[in-house]
C-alpha positions in Angstrom: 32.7 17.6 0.0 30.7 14.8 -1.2 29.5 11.3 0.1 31.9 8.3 -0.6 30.1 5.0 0.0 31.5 1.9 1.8 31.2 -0.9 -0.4 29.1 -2.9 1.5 29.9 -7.2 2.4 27.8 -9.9 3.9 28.5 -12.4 5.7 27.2 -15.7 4.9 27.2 -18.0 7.7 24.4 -20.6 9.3 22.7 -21.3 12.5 23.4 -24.0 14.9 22.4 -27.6 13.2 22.3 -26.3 9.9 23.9 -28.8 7.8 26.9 -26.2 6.8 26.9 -25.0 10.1 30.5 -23.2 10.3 31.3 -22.7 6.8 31.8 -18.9 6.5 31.5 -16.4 3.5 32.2 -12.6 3.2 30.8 -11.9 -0.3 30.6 -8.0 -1.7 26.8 -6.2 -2.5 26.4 -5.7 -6.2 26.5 -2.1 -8.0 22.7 -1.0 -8.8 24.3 -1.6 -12.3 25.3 -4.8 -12.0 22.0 -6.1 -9.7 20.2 -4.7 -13.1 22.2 -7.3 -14.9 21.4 -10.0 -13.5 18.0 -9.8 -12.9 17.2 -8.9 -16.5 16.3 -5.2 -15.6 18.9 -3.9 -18.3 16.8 -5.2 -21.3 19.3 -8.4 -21.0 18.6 -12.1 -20.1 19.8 -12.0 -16.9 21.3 -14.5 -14.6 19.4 -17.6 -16.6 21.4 -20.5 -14.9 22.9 -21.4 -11.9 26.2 -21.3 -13.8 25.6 -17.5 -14.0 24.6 -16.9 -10.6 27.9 -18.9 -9.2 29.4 -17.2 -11.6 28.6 -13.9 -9.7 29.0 -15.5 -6.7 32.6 -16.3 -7.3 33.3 -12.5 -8.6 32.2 -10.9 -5.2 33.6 -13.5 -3.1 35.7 -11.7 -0.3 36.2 -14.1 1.8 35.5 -17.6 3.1 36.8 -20.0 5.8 36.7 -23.2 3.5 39.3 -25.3 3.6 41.5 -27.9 1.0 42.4 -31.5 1.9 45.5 -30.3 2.6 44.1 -27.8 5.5 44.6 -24.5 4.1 42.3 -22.0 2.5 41.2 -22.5 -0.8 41.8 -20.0 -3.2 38.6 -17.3 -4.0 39.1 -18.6 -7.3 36.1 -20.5 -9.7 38.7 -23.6 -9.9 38.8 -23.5 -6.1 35.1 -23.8 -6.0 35.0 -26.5 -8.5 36.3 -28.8 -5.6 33.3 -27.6 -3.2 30.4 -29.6 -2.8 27.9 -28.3 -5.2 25.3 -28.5 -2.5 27.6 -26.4 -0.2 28.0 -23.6 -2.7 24.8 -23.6 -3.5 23.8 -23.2 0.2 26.1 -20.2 0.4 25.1 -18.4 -3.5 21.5 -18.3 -2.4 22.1 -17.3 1.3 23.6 -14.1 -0.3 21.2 -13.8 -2.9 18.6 -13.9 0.0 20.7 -11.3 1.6 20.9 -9.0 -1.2 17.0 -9.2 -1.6 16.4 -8.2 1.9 15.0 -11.8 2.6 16.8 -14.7 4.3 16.3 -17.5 6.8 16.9 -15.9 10.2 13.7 -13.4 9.9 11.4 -15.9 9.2 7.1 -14.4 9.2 5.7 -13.4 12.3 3.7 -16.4 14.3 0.8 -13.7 13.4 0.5 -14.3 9.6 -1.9 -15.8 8.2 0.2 -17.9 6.0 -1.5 -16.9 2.9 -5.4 -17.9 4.5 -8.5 -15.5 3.2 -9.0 -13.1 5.4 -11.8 -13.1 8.3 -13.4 -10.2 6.6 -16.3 -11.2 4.6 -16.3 -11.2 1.1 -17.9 -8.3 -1.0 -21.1 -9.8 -2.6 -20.6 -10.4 -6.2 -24.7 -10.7 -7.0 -26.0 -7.7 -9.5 -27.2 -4.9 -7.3 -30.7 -3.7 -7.5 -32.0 -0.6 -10.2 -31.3 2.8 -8.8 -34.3 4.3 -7.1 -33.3 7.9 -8.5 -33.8 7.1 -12.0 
């Protein structure tokens, strides 16, 4: 008997004051397959535009709690996220993208990093050394 995977969602959502704060998504992982696509790792171009990445957004949309003037769901559809605030679905593409890359907002680098800064250690001396005593 072999292993069947689930086919793995995230949920897109954002913290307490965050500007979209409520807005919801349920988006589905990529195939290793398509992830190759759309970074370029095929050979191709990749995703070069943010029309491509909504693109991919929209096709492993699962879910979302977004609403129409009218005050019902809008449609998973790339018409229905035409009317959304760019900004909005932007928000939400790259929260996913972050989640797919193992990187988002809500593990942020320890208080302990050095931010980048040299380390303490000190540098290796870059001055010719002296002539071997052996030869």
């Amino acid at each position: 008997m072999g292993y069947k995977p689930k086919r793995k969602t995230y949920l897109i959502q954002f913290e307490e004051g965050h500007e979209y704060h409520g807005a919801q998504a349920r988006l589905y992982g990529m195939t290793y397959g398509q992830w190759e696509e759309a970074t370029g790792a095929d050979g191709g171009e990749g995703d070069k535009s943010g029309a491509d990445s909504v693109k991919r957004f929209v096709e492993h949309l699962a879910s979302w709690n977004l609403e129409g003037d009218d005050g019902e769901l809008l449609p998973l559809t790339m018409d229905a996220v035409k009317s959304v605030d760019k900004d909005l679905i932007a928000a939400l593409n790259n929260a996913w993208i972050q989640h797919l890359i193992g990187v988002h907002d809500a593990d942020p680098l320890p208080d302990s990093s050095p931010s980048g800064e040299p380390s303490l250690v000190e540098s290796v001396p870059m001055e010719a050394l002296s002539p071997s005593l052996a030869s």
